[in-house]
N, C-alpha and C positions, 0 to 999 in steps of 0.2 A: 548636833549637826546630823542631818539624813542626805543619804549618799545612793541618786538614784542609777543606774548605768543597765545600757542596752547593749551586750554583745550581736554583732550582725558578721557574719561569713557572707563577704560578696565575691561572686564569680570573677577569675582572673583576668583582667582586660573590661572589665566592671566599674573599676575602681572610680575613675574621674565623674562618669556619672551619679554616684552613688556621693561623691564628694559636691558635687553640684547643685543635689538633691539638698542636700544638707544647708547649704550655701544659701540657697534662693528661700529658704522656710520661714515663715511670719511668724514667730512663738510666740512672741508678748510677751515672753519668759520676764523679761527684765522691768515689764509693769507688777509683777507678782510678788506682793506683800515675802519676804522670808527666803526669797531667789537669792542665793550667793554668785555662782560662777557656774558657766558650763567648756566644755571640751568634749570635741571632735577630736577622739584618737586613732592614729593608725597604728595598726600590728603587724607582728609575721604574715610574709604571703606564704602560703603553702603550694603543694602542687595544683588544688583545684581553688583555692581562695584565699583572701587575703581578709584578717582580720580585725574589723572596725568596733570601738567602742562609743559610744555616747556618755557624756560624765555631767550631771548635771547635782548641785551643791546643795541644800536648803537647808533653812535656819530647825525647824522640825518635819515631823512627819507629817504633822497638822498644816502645815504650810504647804508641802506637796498634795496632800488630799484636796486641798482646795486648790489648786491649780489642774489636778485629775479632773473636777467637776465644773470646771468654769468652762465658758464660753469660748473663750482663746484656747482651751486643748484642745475643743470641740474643733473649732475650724483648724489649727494643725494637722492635727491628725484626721481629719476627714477623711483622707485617703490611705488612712493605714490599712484599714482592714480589705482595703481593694486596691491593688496596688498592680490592676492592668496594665498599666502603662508602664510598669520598670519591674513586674517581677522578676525578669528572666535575670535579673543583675544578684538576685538573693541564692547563695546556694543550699540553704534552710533557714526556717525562720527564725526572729531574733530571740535572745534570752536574756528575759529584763532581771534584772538585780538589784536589791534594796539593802542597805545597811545603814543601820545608826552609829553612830562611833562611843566608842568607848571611852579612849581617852585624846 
């Protein structure tokens, strides 16, 4: 199993947007060959942010890479790297995470 997840600190009073953002997202995930499960987590708010995780499952790592390169990441994320329209909601950028399990 390969265990991807995106830590995101979003500004306080951010939250539902960034939950909405989430919400409305076209991933295709679920057409992708090795796709287990995903999750939308919430965390502690703190005093400036509240902390979101992304949990998405896969059968290998081989299976995530090929979901990095396909066409369906492409247009999800199209707008990650320009994210004009809702930065102000990040209170730094996200910090992706990769694990394979052990047992």
């Amino acid at each position: 199993m390969y265990i991807v997840m995106n830590r995101f600190k979003i500004k306080c009073g951010s939250e539902d947007t960034f939950i909405e953002i989430w919400r409305n997202r076209d991933s295709h995930l679920k057409e992708m060959n090795g796709f287990n499960r995903f999750y939308l987590l919430r965390g502690k708010s703190e005093e400036n942010y509240t902390l979101f995780s992304s949990y998405a499952e896969w059968e290998s790592k081989a299976d995530f890479d090929i979901w990095v390169n396909s066409e369906h990441f492409q247009h999800t994320h199209r707008n990650t790297n320009n994210r004009s329209n809702n930065k102000d909601i990040y209170f730094e950028p996200a910090q992706l995470e990769c694990f394979e399990t052990i047992l």
